[in-house]
C-alpha positions in Angstrom: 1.2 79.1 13.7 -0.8 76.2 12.9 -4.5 75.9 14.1 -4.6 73.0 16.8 -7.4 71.3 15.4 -5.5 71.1 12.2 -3.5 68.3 14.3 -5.8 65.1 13.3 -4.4 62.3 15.0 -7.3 60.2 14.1 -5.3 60.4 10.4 -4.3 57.0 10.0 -3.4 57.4 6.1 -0.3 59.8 7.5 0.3 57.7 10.5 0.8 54.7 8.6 2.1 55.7 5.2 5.8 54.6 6.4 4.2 50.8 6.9 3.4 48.3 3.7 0.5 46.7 3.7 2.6 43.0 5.0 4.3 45.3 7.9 0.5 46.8 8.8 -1.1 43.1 9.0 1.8 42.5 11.1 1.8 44.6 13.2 -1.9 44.2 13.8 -1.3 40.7 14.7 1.1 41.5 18.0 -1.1 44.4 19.3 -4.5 41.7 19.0 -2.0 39.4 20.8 -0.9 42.2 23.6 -3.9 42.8 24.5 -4.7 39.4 26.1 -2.5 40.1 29.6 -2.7 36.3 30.2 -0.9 35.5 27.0 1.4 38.5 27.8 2.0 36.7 30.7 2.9 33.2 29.5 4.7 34.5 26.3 7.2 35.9 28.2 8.4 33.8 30.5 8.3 31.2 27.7 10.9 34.0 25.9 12.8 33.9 28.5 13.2 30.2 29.8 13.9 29.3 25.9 17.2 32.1 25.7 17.9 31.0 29.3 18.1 27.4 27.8 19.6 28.9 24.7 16.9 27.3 22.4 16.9 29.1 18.6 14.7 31.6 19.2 16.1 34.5 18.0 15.3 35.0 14.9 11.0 34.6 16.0 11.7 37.7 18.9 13.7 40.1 15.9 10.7 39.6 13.8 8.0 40.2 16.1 8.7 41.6 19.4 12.3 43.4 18.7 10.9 44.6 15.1 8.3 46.4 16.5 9.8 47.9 19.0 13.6 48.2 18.1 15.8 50.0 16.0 18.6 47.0 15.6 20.8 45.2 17.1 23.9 47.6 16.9 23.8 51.5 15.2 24.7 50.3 12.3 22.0 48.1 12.0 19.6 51.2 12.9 21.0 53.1 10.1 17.8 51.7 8.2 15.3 52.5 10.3 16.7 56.1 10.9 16.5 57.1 7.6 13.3 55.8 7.0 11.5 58.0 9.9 13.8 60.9 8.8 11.6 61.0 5.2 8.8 61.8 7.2 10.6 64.4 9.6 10.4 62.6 12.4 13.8 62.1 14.3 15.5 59.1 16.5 16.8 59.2 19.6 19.4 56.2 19.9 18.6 54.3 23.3 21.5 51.8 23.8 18.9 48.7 25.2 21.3 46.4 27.7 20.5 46.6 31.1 21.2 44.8 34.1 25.1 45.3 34.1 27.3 45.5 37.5 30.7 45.7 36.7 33.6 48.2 35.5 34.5 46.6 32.2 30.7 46.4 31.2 30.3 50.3 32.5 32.8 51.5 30.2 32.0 49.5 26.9 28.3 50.9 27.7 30.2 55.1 28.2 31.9 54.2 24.4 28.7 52.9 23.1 26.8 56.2 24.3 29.4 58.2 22.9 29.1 56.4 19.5 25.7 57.4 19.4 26.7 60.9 20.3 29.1 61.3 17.2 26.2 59.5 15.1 23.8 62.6 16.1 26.2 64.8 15.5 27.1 63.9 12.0 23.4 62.8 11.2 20.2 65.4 11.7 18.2 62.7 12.3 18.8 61.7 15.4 18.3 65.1 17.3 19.1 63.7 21.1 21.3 61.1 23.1 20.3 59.6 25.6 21.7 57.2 29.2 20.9 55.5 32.3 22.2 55.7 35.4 22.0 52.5 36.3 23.6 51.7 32.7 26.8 52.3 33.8 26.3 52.4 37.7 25.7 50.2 40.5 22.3 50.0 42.0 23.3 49.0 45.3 25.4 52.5 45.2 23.0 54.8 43.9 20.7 53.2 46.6 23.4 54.0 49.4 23.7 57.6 48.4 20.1 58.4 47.8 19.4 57.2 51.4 22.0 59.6 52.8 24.1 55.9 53.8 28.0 56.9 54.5 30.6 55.1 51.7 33.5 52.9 52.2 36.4 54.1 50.4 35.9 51.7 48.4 32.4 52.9 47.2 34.0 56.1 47.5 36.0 55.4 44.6 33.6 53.6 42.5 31.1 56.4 43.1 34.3 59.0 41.6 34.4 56.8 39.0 30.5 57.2 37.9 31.2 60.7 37.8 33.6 60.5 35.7 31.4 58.5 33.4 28.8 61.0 33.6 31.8 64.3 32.8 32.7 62.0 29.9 29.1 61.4 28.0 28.2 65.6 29.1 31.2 66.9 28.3 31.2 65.1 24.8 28.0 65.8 23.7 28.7 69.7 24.6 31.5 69.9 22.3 29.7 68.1 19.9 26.8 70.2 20.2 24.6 67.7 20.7 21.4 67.0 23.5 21.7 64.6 25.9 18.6 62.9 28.3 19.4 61.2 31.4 16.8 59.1 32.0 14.7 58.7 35.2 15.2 55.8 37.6 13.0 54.3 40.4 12.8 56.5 43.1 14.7 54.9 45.8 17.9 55.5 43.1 16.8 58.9 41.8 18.2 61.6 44.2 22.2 61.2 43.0 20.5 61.2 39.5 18.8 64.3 39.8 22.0 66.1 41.4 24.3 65.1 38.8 21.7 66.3 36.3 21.9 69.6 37.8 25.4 69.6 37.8 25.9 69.0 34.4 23.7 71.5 33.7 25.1 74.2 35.7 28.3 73.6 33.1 27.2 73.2 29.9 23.6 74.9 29.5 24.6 77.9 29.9 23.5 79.2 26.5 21.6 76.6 25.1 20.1 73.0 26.4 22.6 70.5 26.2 21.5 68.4 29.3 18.2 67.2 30.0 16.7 65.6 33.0 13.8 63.3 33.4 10.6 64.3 35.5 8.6 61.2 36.0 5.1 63.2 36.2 3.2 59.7 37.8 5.5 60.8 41.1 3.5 63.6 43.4 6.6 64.9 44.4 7.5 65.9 40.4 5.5 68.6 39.9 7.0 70.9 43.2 10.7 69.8 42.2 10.4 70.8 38.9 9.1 74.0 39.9 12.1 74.2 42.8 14.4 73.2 40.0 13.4 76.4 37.8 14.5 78.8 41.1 17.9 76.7 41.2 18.3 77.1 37.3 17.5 81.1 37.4 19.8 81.8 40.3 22.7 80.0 39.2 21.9 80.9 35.0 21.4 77.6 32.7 18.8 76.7 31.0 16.5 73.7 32.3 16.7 70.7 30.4 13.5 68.4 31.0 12.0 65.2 29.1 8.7 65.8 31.1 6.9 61.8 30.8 4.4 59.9 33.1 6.4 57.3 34.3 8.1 53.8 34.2 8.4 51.9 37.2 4.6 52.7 38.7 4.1 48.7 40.2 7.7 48.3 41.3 7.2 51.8 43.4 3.6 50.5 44.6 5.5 47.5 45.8 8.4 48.5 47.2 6.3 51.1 49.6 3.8 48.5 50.9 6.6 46.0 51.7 9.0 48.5 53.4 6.0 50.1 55.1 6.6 54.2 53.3 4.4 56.1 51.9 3.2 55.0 48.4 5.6 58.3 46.3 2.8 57.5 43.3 -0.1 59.5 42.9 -3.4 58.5 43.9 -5.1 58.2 40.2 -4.3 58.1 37.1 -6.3 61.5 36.8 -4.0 62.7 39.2 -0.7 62.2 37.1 -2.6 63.6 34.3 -3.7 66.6 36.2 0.0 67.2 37.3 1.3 66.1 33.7 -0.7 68.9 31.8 0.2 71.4 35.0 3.9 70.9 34.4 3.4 71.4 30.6 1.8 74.7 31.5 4.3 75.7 34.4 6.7 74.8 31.7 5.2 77.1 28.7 4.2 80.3 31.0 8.2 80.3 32.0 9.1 78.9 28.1 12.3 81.4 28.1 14.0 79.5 30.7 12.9 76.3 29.7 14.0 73.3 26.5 11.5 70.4 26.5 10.7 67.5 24.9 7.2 66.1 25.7 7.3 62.3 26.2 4.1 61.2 25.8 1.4 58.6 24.5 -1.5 60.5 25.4 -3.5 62.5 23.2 -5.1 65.8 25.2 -1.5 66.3 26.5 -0.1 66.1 23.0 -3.2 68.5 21.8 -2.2 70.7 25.0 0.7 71.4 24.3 0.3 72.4 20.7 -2.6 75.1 22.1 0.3 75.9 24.2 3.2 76.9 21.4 0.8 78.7 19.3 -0.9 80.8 22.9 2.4 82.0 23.5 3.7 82.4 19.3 6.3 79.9 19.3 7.3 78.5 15.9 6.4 74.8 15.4 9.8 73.8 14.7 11.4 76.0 17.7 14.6 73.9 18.8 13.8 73.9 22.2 10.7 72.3 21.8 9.8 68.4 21.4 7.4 65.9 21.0 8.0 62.3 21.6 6.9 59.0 21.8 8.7 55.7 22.2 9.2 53.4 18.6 6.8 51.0 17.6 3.7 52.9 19.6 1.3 56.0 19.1 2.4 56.7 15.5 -0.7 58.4 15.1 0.8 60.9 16.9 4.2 61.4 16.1 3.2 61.1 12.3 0.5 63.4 12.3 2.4 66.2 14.4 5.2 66.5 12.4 3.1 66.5 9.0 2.1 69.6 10.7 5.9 70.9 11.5 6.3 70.2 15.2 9.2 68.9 16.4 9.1 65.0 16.6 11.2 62.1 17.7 11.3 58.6 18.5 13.3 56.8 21.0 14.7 54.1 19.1 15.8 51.3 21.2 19.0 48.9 20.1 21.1 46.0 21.0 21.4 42.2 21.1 18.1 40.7 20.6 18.6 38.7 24.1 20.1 41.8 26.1 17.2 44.0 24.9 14.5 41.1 26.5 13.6 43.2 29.6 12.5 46.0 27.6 10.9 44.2 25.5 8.8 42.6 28.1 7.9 46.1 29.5 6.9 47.4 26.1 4.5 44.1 26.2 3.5 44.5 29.6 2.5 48.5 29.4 0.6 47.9 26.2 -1.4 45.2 28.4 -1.8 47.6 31.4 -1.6 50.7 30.4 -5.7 51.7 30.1 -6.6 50.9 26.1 -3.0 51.1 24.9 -3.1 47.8 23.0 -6.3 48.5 22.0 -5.8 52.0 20.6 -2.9 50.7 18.4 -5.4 47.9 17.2 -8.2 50.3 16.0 -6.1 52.4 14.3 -3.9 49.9 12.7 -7.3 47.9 11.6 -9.1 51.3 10.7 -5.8 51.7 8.3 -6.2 48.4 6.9 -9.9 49.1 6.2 -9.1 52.2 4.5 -6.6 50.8 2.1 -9.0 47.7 1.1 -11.8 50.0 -0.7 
């Protein structure tokens, strides 16, 4: 077992080893700019007025922006990028980028781009998950309909037969090609079809071993009882619960959507709050560790440290398969680095896809660094502290 304080993820000379010196200066040069949430602001909508206008932009957003935070622009072009993080032990988790799609033909080529990255995992170590949305290869107006209990025309009816089909498909493959598969969380007003089909794939093909994982969105009040509910549904029936515990995504949008249709706010109260439910789940999650695979999504460090204490209380093996640590591509590599110099489990999500399609994540990874309480700021110590280092 390795002693928790061994875990030093003020280590920048491990975090940033993978990074030359130009890549380091670089990178140090968008975080000083992401922290100004006015120029956040007005950078993006200038981004996206000058693709909208189809002004030659592209190649200033795949060095700056898209480099950071992005893989490539196909999984070819990731291929790169996947190595390098392997060196250091640290897996990728292939996150096809385009969003925003409503229609059959764009549904399926996003089903036989998922399953691409599906055969990549399984042929490549490296890349130790797959992962979809919903919404990816969905309508929103349907998942809306059925998560608010609304009856289908036969026409929906059919289109809704048709998502879960998609959904067999993408399970089914990676359980024959023994590979893990995350279906990402969506806002809530779209969430309840998402988590039913989540246990329904699991019901099939967890059975011995995690091959599905779901999405708990721990900023949600609601997320710690359902996860807990979710256990009693997994024991009775026999599977294994897959879960990619995180904090959440789409906090504002929720916040919005509540005031405006006059519901309750489903976001906690605090950001203490979601932290305070975050660590409980980890430790609901490691007192019932038997009946449980995990992957730990998250930015923050007392979690991370948590749930290192965690393995080694209950003498699990730092490399234990059904045990993860990750943290999205381009942030916190102080983390991911540092942890699996010490053995854990690690993985990125490594986003990819056309440099325009992949604009609105883009502009979220932009926007949370802003937001999110000393994100931008973190990254800027560390990367400076680095920079120091290597000048004496």
């Amino acid at each position: 077992m390795v002693d928790t304080n061994t875990v030093n993820f003020q280590d920048t000379k491990t975090a940033f080893e993978w990074r030359n010196d130009i890549e380091l200066k670089q990178t140090y040069a968008l975080f000083a700019m992401m922290g100004s949430p006015s120029l956040v602001k007005v950078g993006t909508a200038c981004l996206n007025f000058a693709f909208n206008i189809n002004l030659p932009i592209k190649s200033l957003v795949k060095e700056t922006l898209f480099k950071q935070f992005c893989g490539g622009e196909t999984i070819e072009d990731s291929t790169q990028t996947i190595g390098l993080l392997g060196k250091y032990s640290i897996g990728s988790i292939l996150d096809y980028s385009v969003e925003g799609a409503e229609t059959d033909e764009s549904f399926d080529h996003t089903v036989a781009e998922i399953i691409q990255t599906i055969e990549k995992s399984a042929e490549d170590n490296n890349i130790p998950f797959s992962v979809f949305k919903l919404t990816g290869i969905a309508k929103i107006s349907l998942l809306e309909k059925i998560n608010d209990g609304i009856t289908l025309s036969v026409e929906e009816k059919d289109q809704w037969e048709k998502v879960v089909q998609r959904v067999e498909l993408l399970c089914k493959t990676a359980f024959e090609k023994d590979v893990r598969i995350f279906i990402d969380a969506e806002e809530t007003w779209m969430q309840g079809p998402v988590d039913q089909l989540a246990l329904d794939m699991m019901r099939k093909y967890n059975k011995d071993k995690a091959i599905v994982y779901n999405t708990y969105q721990m900023y949600l009040h609601a997320k710690l009882k359902q996860l807990k509910n979710d256990l009693d549904i997994a024991q009775k029936d026999g599977f294994i619960l897959g879960v990619k515990l995180v904090r959440g995504a789409y906090m504002e949008k929720e916040a919005e959507r509540a005031e405006k249709l006059n519901y309750i706010n489903p976001v906690q109260p605090s950001k203490e709050a979601t932290d305070k439910d975050y660590d409980s789940a980890l430790e609901f999650i490691m007192e019932n560790h038997n009946a449980f695979a995990l992957c730990a999504g998250s930015h923050n460090e007392q979690s991370n440290h948590l749930l290192v204490e965690l393995l080694n209380r209950y003498g699990i093996k730092e490399n234990h398969p059904n045990f993860f640590f990750a943290q999205l591509f381009g942030m916190s590599d102080h983390i991911s680095f540092n942890l699996s110099k010490s053995g854990y489990n690690v993985a990125k999500y490594l986003p990819y896809g056309p440099v325009k399609e992949a604009l609105p994540y883009l502009f979220r990874r932009a926007e949370e660094n802003t937001s999110v309480a000393g994100q931008a700021s973190r990254e800027l110590t560390l990367v400076g502290e680095e920079i120091a280092r290597r000048r004496k």
